[in-house]
C-alpha positions in Angstrom: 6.5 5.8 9.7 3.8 7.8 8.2 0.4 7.5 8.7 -0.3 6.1 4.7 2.2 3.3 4.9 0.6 2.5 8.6 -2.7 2.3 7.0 -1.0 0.3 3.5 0.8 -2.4 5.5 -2.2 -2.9 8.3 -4.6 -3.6 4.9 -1.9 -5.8 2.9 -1.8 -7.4 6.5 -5.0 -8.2 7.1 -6.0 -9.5 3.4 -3.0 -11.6 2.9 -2.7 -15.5 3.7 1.2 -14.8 4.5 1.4 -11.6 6.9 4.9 -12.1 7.4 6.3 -11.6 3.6 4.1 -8.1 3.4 6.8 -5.2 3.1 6.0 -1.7 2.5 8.9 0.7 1.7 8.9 4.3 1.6 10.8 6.4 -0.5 10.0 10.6 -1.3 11.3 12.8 -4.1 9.7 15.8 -5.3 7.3 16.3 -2.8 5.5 13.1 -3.1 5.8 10.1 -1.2 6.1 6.6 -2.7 4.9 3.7 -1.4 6.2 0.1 -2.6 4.0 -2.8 -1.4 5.6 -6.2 -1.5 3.9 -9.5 -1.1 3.4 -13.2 -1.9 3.2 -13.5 -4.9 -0.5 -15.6 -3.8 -1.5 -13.0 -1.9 -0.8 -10.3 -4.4 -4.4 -10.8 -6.1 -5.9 -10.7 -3.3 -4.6 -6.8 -2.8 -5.4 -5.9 -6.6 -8.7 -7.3 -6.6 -11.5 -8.1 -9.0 -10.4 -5.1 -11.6 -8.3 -3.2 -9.3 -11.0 -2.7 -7.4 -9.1 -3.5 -3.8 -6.1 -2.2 -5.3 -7.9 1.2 -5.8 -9.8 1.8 -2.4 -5.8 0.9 -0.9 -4.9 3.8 -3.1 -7.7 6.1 -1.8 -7.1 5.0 1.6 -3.5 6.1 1.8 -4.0 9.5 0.0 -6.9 10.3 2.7 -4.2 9.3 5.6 -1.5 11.1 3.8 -3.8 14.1 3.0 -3.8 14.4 7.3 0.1 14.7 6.9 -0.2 17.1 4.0 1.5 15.3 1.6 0.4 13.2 -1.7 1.3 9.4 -2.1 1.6 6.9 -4.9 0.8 3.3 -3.9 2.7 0.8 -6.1 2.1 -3.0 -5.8 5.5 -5.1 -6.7 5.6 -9.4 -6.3 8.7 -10.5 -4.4 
């Protein structure tokens, strides 16, 4: 597991009313990394935030942890 989807699921985790239903895949291709967050479809709002606001700092977050691994990442945010 790389350190961005660590740092993805351990946020979705800790924001969402339903823990258990948060799933973070990880799939690379071209020298980036993709990261598919899954959720609740209740809790998804609270990831994205007021403007994407949440959704946003998530996405700086994992580029920071992926920038220790030397690689880039792309945070998408999918409903189950």
């Amino acid at each position: 597991m790389s350190r961005a989807r660590a740092v993805v699921e351990a946020i979705a985790k800790a924001l969402a009313d339903k823990p258990d239903a948060v799933s973070v895949t990880e799939r690379e291709g071209r020298g980036q990394t993709w990261l598919d967050l899954t959720m609740a479809p209740g809790d998804m709002g609270r990831v994205i935030g007021r403007q994407g606001r949440t959704a946003q700092a998530v996405r700086t977050l994992a580029n920071l942890a992926a920038e220790m691994d030397g690689t880039k990442v792309s945070v998408d945010f999918r409903d189950q």
